[in-house]
N, C-alpha and C positions, 0 to 999 in steps of 0.2 A: 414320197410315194410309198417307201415300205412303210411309215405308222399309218398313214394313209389306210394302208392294205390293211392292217391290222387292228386299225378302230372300225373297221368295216365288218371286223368277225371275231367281234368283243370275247366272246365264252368261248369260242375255238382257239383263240388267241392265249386267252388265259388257261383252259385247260392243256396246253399245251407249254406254257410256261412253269406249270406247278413242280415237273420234274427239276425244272432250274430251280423253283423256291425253294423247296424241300434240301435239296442237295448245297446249294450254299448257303441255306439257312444251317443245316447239320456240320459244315465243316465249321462257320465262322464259332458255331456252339461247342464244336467239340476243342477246337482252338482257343477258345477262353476257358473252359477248362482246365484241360491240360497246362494254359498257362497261369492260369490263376492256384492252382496246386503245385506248378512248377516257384512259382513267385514266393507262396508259402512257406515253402519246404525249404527251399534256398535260405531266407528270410532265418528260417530258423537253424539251421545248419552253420550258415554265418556268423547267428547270433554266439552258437558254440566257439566260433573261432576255425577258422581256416588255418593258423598256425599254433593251436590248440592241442594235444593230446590230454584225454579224462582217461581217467583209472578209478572202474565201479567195482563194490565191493559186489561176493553171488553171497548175501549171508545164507546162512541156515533154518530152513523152514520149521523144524521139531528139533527138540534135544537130541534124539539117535543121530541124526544127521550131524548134529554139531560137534560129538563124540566120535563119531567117523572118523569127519574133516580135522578136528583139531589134535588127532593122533596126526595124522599129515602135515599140517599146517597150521598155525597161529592166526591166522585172517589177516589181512588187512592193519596193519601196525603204522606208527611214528617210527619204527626203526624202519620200514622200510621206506617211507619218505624220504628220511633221514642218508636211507643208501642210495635212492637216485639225485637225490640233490649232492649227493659228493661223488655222483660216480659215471653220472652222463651229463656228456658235455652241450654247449649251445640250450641250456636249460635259461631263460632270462627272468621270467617269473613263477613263482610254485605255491599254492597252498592245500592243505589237508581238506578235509569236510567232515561233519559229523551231521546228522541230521535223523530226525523224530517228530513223530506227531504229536502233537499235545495231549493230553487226557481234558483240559481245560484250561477255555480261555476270555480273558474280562475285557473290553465288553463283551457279553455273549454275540452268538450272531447265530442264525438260524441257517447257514450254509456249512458247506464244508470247511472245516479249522483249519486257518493256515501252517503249513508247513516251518518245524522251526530248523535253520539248518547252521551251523557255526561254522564258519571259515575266518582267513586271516585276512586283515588291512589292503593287500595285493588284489583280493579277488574281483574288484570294481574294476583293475586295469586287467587284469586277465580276460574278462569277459567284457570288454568295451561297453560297461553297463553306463545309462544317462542317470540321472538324479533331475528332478524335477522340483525337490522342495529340499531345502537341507544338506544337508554332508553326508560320507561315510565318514564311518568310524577310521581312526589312525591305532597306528600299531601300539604306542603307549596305552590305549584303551585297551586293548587285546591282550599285553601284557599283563596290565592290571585287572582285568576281568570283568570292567566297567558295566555294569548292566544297563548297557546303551542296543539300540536295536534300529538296524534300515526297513523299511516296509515296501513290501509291494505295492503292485497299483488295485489289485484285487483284494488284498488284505488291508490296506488302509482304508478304501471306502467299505468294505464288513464291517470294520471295527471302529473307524472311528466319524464314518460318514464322508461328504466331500468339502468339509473346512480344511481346514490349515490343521497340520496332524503334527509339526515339528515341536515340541514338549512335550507333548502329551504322553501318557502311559498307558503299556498293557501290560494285564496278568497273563503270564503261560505257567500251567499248571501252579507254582506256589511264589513265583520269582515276578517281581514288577521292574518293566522294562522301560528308559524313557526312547520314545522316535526320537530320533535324529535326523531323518532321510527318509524323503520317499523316493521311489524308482520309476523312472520310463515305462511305458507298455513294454513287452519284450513277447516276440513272436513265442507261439506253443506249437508243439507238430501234437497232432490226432492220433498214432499210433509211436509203438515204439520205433527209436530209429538207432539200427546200430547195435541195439544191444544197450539203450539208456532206454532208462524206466520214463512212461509218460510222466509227466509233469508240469502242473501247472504254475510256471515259473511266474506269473504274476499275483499269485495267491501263496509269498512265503515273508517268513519274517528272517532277517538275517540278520543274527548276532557276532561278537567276533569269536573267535574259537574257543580261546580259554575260557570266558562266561558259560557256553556252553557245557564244556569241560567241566567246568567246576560247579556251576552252582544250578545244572539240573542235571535228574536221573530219569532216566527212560525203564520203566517198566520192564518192558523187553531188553533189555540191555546181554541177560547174559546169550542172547540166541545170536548178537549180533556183535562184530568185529569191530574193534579198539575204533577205527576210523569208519567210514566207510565210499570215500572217495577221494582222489587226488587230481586237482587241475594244475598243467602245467602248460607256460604259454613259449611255444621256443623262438628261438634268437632269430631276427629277419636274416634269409640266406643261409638259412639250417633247416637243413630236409625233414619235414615233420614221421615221413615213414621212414624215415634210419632212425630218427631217434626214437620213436615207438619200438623198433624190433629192439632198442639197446635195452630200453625201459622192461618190455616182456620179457628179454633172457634174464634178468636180475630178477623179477618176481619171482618167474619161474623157480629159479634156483634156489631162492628163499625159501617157496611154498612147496619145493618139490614137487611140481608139476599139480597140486592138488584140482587147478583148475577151477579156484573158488577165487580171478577174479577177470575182469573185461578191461583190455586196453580200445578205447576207441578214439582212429584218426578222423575227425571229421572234414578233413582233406581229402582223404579216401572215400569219405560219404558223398560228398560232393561230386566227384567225378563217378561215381556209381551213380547217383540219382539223375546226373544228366543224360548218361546213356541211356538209362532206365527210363526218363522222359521223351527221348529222340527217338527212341522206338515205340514208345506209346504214342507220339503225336502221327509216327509215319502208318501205323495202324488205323486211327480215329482216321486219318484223314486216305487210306485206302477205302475205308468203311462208308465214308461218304461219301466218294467219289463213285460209287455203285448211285448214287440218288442221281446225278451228275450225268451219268453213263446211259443211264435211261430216260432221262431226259433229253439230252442227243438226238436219243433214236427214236422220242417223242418229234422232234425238230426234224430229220431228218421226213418221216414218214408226213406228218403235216406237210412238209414242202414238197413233198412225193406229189402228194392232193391239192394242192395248190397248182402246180405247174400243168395237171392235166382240164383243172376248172379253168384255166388262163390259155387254153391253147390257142385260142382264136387270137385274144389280143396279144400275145408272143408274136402270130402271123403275123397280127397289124403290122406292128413297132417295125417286126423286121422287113416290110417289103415298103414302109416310111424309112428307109435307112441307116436302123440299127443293126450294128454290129453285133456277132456273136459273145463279144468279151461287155456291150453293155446289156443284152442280157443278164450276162453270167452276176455281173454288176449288183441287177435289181434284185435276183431273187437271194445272192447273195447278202445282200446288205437287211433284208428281210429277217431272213435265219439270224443275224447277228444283231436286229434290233431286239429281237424273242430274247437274246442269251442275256444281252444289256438291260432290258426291261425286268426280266425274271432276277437277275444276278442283283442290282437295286433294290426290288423284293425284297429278296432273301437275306440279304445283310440287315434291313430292318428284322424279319423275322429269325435271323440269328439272337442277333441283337435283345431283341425281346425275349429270345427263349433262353439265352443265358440268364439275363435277370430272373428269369421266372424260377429256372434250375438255384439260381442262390438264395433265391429268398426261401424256396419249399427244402430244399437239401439244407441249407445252412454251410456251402460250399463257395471256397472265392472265386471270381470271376475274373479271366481281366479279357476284355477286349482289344486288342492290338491293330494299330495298323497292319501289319504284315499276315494275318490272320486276312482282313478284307480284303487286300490286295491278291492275296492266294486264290480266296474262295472265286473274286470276280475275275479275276484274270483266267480264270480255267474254265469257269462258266462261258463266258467269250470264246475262246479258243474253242470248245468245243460248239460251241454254234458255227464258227467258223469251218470246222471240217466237216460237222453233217451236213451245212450246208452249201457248202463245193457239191455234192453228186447229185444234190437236187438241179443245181444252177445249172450244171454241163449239160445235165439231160435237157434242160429248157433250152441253150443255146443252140442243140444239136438237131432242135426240131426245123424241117425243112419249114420253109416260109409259106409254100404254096400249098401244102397239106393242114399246115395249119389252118390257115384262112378258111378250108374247106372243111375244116373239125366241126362235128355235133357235140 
């Protein structure tokens, strides 16, 4: 009887559903959002390492500045590598960085040059990086300064296409390198995070330290610090934020406070960006609960106007034997076939309208169960209480006034 009633007043039916479409098409959209940025971020965050501490050099923008700071401060050194690794405890893996742009590089590529960055044989297990084609390099290369090189997945197809890239060679600036290694995809965050510089971690060449060291020189070199990074991975069951504060008081003390460099816990990150999502999703999803709210009271008021176009057959029903609670029943179930029908709707046009937000944004998406379950479960519910005060008032009409209604 309620679709009944409702394929009987097709465009009132549906005009009055719109506020349900609207409103859980908006949560299920803003819910993949939020989750699909939440997934992202994670994604990359983890990639850093959850029992991770980075140590980023702040180099010097102009020589005045570097003349400042290095009356303060020496930058960023091997000795002070050299002082955390003998001096804080639960440290299980550690390597330096040094890293530069090329000036040039063979094959050419008409994109942006990858990134060249030097670290040690460890930094594959520090950073739970995959390999995909080939090996890293081992620490006997690194010692010896082997002009061996791993590639990204964005730097390998620039330069050498998408064959098989393990012997082959690249020029960076004057030095020919052979691949060894290609690497995994590995998530990139869109802004900085932390206080780490964007970067596109799939568009870098990684050689081992010493090579770098030794057999290229960066242009810019004297603006910038002996190193200019330190990852260390700590011991499972060693609190990564005690050993970050043990980490900053040693810098400190080195650098005399000069404040030229960044410790970041990406532990810390993590539990900051969750919060920071947990109040973003409870936000988006107050925001479209307003679509939600007035569509209710779309619900309600149609069942206002309903109840009083039906008053005669209310009379019927009720002096044929019906009870006031299966009134309450029909017009009841009415309001909640609206919220179910609409709520249906809407998840397909959520649904649609996330894909549409990622394809024109270039944002991720993810659609989750618990996303539709939220959206439709409230949609419901609220058809259910608008529609109680239509229903009572239909039951409470006398029978024999009814009957008598124009």
């Amino acid at each position: 009887m309620g679709l009944s009633s409702l394929l009987v007043h097709k465009l009132r039916s549906l005009l009055t559903m719109l506020g349900m479409i609207f409103g859980v098409g908006a949560v299920v959209a803003m819910l993949s959002i939020t989750a699909g940025a939440q997934k992202e971020m994670l994604s990359y965050i983890d990639l850093l390492g959850v029992n991770n501490i980075i140590i980023e050099a702040k180099e010097a923008v102009d020589r005045n500045e570097l003349q400042a700071r290095r009356q303060i401060s020496p930058g960023l050194t091997f000795r002070d590598a050299r002082a955390i690794r003998e001096n804080v405890q639960g440290i299980e893996e550690m390597t330096p960085r040094k890293r530069f742009k090329p000036l040039k590089v063979l094959p050419k590529t008409a994109q942006e040059p990858p990134l060249l960055i030097g670290v040690e044989s460890n930094y594959l297990k520090i950073n739970s990086l995959k390999l995909v084609e080939g090996r890293f390099f081992t620490s006997g290369e690194d010692v010896r300064s082997k002009p061996v090189c791993v590639l990204g997945e964005s730097a390998k197809v620039q330069l050498l296409g998408y064959d098989n890239a393990v012997g082959k060679f690249v020029k960076i600036n004057d030095t020919w390198l052979q691949v060894i290694g290609i690497l995994a995809h590995q998530a990139t965050a869109d802004s900085d995070v932390g206080g780490l510089e964007v970067v596109n971690r799939n568009n870098m060449v990684i050689a081992p330290l010493n090579t770098v060291m030794r057999r290229f020189e960066d242009n810019n070199s004297y603006l910038k610090d002996e190193i200019d990074g330190v990852y260390i991975k700590v011991a499972s069951g060693t609190d990564s934020m005690e050993t970050a504060n043990v980490v900053r008081a040693i810098l400190n003390a080195t650098h005399k406070d000069a404040g030229d460099f960044t410790v970041v816990v990406p532990a810390d990150l993590l539990e900051q960006r969750r919060r920071t999502q947990f109040i973003f999703s409870v936000v988006m999803i107050c925001i479209a609960g307003i679509s939600l709210l007035v569509g209710g009271i779309g619900i309600m008021n149609i069942m206002l106007a309903t109840v009083l176009e039906r008053t005669r057959e209310i009379g019927i029903r009720r002096a044929i034997g019906a009870r006031q609670a299966d009134i309450v029943r029909q017009f009841l179930t009415e309001a909640i076939m609206i919220s179910i029908v609409g709520g249906l709707i809407g998840i397909a046009f959520g649904f649609t309208l996330s894909k549409i937000i990622a394809a024109a944004a270039g944002w991720s998406t993810v659609v989750t169960w618990g996303s539709i379950a939220v959206a439709f479960g409230v949609s419901v519910g609220i058809g259910l209480v608008f529609g109680i005060y239509p229903a009572v008032q239909a039951a409470k009409l006398d029978p024999i006034e009814a009957i008598r209604y124009e």
